[in-house]
Structures are given as C-alpha cells and as structure tokens.
mmCIF file of the C-alpha atoms, coordinates in Angstrom:
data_MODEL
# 
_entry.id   MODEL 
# 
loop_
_atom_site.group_PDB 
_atom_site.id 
_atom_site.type_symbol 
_atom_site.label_atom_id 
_atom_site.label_alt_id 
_atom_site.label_comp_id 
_atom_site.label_asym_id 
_atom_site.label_entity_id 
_atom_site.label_seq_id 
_atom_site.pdbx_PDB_ins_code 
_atom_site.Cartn_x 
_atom_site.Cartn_y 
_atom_site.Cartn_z 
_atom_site.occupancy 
_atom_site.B_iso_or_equiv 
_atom_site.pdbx_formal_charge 
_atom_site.auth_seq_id 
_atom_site.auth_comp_id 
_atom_site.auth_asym_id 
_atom_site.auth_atom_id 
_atom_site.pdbx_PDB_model_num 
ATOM 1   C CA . UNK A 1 1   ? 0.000  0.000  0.000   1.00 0.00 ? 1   UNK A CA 1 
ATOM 2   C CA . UNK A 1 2   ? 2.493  2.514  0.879   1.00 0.00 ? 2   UNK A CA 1 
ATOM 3   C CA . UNK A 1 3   ? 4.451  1.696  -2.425  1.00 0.00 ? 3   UNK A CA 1 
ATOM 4   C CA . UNK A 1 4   ? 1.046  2.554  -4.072  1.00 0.00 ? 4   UNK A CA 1 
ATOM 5   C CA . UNK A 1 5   ? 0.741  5.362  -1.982  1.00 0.00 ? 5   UNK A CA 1 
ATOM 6   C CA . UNK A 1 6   ? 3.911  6.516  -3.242  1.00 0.00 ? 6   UNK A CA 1 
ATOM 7   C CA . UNK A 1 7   ? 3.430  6.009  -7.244  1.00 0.00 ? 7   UNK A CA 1 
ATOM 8   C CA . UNK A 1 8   ? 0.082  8.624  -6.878  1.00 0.00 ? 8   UNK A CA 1 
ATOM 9   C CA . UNK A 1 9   ? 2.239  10.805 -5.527  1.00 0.00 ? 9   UNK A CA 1 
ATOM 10  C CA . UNK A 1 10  ? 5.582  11.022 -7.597  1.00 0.00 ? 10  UNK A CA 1 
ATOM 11  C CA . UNK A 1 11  ? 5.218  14.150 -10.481 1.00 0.00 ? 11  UNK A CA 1 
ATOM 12  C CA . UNK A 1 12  ? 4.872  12.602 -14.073 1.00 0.00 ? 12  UNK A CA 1 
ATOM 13  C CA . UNK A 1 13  ? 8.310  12.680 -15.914 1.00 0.00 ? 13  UNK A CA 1 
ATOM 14  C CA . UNK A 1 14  ? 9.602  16.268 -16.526 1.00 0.00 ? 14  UNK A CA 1 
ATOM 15  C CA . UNK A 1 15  ? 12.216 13.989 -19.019 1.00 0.00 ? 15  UNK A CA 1 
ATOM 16  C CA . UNK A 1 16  ? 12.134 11.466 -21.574 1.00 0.00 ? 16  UNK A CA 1 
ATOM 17  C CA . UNK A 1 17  ? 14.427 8.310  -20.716 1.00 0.00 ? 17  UNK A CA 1 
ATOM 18  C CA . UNK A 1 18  ? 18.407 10.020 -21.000 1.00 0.00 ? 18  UNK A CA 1 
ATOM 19  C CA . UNK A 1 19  ? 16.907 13.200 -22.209 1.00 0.00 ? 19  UNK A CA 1 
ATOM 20  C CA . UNK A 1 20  ? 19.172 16.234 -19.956 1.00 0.00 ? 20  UNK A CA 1 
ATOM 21  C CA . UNK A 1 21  ? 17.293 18.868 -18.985 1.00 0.00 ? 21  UNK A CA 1 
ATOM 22  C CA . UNK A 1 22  ? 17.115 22.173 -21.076 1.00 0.00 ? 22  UNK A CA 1 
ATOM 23  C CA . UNK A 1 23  ? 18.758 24.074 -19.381 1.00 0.00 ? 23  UNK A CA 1 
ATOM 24  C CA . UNK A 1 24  ? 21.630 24.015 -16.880 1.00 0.00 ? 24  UNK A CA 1 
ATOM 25  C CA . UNK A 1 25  ? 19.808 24.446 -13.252 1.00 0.00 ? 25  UNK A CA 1 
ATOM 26  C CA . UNK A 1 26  ? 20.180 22.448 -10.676 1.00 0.00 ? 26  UNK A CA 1 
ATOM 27  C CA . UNK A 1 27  ? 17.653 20.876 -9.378  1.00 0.00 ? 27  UNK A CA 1 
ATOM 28  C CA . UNK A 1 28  ? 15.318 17.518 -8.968  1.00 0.00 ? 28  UNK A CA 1 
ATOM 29  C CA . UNK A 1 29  ? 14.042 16.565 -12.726 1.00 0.00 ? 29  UNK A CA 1 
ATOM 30  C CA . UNK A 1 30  ? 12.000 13.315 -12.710 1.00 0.00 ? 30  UNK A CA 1 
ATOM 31  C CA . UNK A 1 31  ? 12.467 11.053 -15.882 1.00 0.00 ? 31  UNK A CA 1 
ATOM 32  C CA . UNK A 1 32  ? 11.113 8.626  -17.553 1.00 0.00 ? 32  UNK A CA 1 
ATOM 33  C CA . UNK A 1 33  ? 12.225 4.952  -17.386 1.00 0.00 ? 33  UNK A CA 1 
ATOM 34  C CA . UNK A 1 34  ? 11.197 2.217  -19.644 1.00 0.00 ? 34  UNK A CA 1 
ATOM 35  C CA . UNK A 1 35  ? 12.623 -0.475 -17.555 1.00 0.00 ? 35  UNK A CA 1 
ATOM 36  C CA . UNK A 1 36  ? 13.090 -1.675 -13.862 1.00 0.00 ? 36  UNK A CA 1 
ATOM 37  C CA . UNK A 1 37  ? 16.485 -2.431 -14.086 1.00 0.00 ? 37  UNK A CA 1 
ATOM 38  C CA . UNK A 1 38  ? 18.490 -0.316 -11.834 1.00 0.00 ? 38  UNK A CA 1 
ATOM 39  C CA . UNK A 1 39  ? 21.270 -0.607 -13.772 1.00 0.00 ? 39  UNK A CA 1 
ATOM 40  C CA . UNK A 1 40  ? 19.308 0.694  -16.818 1.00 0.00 ? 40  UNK A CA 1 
ATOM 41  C CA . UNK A 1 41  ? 17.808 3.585  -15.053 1.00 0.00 ? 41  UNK A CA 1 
ATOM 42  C CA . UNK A 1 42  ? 21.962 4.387  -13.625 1.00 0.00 ? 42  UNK A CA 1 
ATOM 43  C CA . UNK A 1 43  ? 22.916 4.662  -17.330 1.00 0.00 ? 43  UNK A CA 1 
ATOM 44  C CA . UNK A 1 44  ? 19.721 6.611  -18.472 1.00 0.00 ? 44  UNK A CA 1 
ATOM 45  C CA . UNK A 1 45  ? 20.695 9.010  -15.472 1.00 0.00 ? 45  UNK A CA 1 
ATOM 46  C CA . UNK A 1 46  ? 24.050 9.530  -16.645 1.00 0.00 ? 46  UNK A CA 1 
ATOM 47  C CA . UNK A 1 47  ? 23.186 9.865  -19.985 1.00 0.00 ? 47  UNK A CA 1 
ATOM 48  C CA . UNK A 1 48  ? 21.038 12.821 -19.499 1.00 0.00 ? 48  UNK A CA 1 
ATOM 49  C CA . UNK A 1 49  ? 23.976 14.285 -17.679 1.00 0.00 ? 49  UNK A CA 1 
ATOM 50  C CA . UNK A 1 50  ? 23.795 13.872 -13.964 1.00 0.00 ? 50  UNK A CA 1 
ATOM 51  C CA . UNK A 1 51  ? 26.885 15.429 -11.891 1.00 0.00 ? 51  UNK A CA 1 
ATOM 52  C CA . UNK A 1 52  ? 26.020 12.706 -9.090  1.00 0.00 ? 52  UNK A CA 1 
ATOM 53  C CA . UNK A 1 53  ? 23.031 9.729  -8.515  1.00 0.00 ? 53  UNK A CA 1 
ATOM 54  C CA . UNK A 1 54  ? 21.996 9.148  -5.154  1.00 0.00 ? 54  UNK A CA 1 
ATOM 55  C CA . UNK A 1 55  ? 19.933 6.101  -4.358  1.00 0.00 ? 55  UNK A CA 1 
ATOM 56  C CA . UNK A 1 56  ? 17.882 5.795  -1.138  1.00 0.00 ? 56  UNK A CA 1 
ATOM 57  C CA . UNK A 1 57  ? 16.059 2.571  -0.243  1.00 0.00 ? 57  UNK A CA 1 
ATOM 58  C CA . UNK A 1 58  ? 14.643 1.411  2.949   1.00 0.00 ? 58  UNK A CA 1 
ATOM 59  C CA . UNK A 1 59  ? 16.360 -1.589 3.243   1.00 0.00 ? 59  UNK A CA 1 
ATOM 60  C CA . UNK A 1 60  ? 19.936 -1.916 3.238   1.00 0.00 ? 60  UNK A CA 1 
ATOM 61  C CA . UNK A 1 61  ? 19.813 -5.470 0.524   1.00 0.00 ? 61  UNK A CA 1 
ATOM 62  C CA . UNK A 1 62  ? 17.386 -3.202 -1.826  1.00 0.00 ? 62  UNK A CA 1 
ATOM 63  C CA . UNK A 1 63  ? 20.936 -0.960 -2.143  1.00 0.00 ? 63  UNK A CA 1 
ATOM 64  C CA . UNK A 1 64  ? 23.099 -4.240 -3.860  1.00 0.00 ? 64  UNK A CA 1 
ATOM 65  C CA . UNK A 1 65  ? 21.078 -3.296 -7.162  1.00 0.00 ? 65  UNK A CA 1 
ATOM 66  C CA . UNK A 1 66  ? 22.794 -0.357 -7.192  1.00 0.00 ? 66  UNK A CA 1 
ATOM 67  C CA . UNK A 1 67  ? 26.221 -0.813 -9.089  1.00 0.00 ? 67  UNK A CA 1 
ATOM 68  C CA . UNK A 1 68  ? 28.584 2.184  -9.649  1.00 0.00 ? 68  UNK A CA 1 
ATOM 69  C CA . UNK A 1 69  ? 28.418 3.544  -13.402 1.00 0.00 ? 69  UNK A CA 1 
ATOM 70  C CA . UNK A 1 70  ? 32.101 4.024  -15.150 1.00 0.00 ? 70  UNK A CA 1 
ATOM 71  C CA . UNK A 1 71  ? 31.110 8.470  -15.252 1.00 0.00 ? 71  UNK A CA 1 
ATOM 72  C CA . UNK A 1 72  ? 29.416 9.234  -12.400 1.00 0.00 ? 72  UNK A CA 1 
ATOM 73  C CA . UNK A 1 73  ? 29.640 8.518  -8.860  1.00 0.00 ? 73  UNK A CA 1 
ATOM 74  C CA . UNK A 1 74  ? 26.783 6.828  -7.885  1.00 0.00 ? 74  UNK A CA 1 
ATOM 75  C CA . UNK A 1 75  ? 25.891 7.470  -3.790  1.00 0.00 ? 75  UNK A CA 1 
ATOM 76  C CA . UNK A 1 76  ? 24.283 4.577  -1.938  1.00 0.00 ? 76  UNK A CA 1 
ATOM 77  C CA . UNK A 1 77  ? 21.951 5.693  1.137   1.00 0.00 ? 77  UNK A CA 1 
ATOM 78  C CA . UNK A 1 78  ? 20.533 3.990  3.673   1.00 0.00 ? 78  UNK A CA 1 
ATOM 79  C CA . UNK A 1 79  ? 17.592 5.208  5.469   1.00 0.00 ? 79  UNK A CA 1 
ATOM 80  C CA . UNK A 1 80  ? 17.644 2.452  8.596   1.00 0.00 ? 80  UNK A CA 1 
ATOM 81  C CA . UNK A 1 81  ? 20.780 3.323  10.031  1.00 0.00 ? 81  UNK A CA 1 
ATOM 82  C CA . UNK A 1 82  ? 24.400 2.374  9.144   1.00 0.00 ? 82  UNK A CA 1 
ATOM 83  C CA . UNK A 1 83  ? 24.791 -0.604 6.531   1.00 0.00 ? 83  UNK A CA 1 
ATOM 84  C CA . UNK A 1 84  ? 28.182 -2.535 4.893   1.00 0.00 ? 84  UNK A CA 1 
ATOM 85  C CA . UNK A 1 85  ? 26.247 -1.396 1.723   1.00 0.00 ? 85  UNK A CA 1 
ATOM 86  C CA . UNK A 1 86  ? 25.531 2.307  2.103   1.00 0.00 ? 86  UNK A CA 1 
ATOM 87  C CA . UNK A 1 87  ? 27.529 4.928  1.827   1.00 0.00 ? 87  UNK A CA 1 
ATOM 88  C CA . UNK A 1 88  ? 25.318 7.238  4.140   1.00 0.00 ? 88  UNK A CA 1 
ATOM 89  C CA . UNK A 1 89  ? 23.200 6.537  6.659   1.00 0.00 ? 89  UNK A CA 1 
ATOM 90  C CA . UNK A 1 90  ? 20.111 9.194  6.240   1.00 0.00 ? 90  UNK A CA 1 
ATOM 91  C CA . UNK A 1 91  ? 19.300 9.097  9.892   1.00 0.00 ? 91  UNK A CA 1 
ATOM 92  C CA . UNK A 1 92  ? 22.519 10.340 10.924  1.00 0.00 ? 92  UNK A CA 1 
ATOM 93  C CA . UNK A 1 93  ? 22.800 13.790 10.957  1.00 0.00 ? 93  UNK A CA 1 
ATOM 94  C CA . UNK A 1 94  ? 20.899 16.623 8.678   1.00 0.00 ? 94  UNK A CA 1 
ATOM 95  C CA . UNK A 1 95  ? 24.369 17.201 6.649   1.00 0.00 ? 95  UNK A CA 1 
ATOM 96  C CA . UNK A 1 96  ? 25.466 13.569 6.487   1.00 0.00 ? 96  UNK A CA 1 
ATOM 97  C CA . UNK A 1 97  ? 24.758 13.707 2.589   1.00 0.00 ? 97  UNK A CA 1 
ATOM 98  C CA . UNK A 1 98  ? 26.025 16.576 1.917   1.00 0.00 ? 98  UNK A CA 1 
ATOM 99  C CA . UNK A 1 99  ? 29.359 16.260 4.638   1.00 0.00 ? 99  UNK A CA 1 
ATOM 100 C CA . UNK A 1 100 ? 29.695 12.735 2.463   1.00 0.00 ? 100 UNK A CA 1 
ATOM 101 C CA . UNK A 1 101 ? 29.534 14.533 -1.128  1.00 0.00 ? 101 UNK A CA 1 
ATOM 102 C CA . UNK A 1 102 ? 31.606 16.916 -0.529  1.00 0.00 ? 102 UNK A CA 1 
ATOM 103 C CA . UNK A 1 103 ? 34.584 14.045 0.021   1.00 0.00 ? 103 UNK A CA 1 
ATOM 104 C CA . UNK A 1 104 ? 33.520 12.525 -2.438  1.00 0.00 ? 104 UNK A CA 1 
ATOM 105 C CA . UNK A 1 105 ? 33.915 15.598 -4.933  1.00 0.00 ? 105 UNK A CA 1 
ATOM 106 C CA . UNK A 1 106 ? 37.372 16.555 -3.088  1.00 0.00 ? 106 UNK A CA 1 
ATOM 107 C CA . UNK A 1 107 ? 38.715 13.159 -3.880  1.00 0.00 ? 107 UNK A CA 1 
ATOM 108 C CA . UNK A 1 108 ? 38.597 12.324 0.379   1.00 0.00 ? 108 UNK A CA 1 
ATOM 109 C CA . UNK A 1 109 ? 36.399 9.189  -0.079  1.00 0.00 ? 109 UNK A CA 1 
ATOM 110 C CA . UNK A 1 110 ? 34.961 6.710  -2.993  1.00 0.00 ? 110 UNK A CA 1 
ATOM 111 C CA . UNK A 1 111 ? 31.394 5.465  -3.231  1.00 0.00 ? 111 UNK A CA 1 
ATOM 112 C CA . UNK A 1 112 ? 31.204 1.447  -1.883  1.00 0.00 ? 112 UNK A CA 1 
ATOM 113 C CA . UNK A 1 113 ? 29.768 1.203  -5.676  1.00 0.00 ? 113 UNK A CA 1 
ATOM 114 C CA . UNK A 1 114 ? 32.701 2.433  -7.231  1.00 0.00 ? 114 UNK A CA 1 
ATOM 115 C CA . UNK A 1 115 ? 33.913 -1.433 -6.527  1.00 0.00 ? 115 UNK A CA 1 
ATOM 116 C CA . UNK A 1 116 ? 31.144 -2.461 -8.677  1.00 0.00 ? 116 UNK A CA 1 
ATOM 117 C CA . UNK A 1 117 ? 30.800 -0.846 -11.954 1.00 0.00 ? 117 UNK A CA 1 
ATOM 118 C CA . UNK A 1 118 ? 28.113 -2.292 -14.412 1.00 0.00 ? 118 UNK A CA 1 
ATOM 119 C CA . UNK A 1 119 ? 26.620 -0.866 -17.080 1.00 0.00 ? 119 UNK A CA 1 
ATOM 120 C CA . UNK A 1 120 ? 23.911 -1.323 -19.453 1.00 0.00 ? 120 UNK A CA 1 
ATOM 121 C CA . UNK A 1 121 ? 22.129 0.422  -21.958 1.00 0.00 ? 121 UNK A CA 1 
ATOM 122 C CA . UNK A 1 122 ? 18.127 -0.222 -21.802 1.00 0.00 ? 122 UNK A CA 1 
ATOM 123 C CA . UNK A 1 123 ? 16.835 -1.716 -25.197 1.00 0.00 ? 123 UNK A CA 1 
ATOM 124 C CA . UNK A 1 124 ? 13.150 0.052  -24.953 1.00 0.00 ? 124 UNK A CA 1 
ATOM 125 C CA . UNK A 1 125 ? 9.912  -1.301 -24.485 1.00 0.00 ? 125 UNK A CA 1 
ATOM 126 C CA . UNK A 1 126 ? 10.353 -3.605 -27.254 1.00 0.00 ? 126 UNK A CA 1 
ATOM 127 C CA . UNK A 1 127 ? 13.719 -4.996 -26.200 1.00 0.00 ? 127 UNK A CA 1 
ATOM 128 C CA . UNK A 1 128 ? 15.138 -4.230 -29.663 1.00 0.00 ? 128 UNK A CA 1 
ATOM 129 C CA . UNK A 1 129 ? 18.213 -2.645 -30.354 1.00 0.00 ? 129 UNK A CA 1 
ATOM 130 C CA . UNK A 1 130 ? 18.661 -0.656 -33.157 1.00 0.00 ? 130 UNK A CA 1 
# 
C-alpha cells in the first residue's frame, strides 16, 4: 500500500528516458524509465547528464542493485541506520549527505559502488536494439 501510496504521488516525468534537462539548473528533474532495471535507469541518469546519482532505499539489501556507473559517482543511502552497503546513513545527521559529497567531490572518499561498476544500456519497451 504505501508503495502505491507513493506512485500517486511522484510528479509525471519532466524527461524522456536520458533526455538532460534544457537548461543548466540544478535541481530535482524526474524522468522517464522504460525499464526496472536499476542498472538501466543508472545509465539513463548519466546519460542525461547527472553530476552525481543518489539512491535511497529502505532496506539496506534493496541498495546491492545499485552498481557504480564508469562516469558518475553513484551514492548509496541507507535510510535504517548504518549498513556494509551504504555509503550514508540518512538518519545520521541533517548534513550527512552533503558532509559525504563533498569528500567525495574533493577526492577524500569513494562510493562502496565504485567497486562495482556495471553498465547497461536499456533496449526500450520492445527490447530491440537498433
């Protein structure tokens, strides 16, 4: 239910799948995804031309679907406390995100996913690839 709850009330897709935003703002742009695959979604995230992803999940196992991508650091956070497989823990402190991103962009410390690039380009609806 609360996954349902959720789904009513994400915005529709500002972006196509990869698509980078029109301009150069900063800011939270939802996008479209044609697949489930986390790995998919990573590379259609750094295709349209994310600086840094940051995955959240609930549960620390729901974070071991998140590889690292080879371009962009992709952030791992946990939102039940400290895990072996987050980078943050949410709960921590009100900076602990931001603290954390700001050694990662200074070269002080490298994403757990780092150790575990994958990548994979999603093939559409139709699993073709042209």
């Amino acid at each position: 239910a609360a996954r349902a709850d959720l789904q009513k009330a994400a915005p529709p897709p500002a972006l196509a799948f990869g698509q980078a935003p029109a301009n150069d703002l900063p800011g939270v742009y939802p996008m479209a995804t044609p697949t489930t695959s986390v790995v998919e979604i990573v590379a259609g995230l750094a295709a349209a031309h994310a600086d840094v992803i940051v995955v959240v999940a609930a549960e620390a196992k729901a974070l071991l679907a998140a590889h690292g991508h080879p371009f962009v650091n992709v952030i791992r956070c946990g939102v039940s406390g400290k895990s072996a497989d987050a980078d943050v823990a949410l709960g921590d402190t009100d900076d602990a995100l931001d603290a954390y991103l700001a050694d990662v962009f200074a070269g002080a410390a490298a994403p757990i996913s780092s150790a575990f690039v994958n990548f994979q380009v999603a093939r559409g609806p139709t699993g073709v690839s042209a």
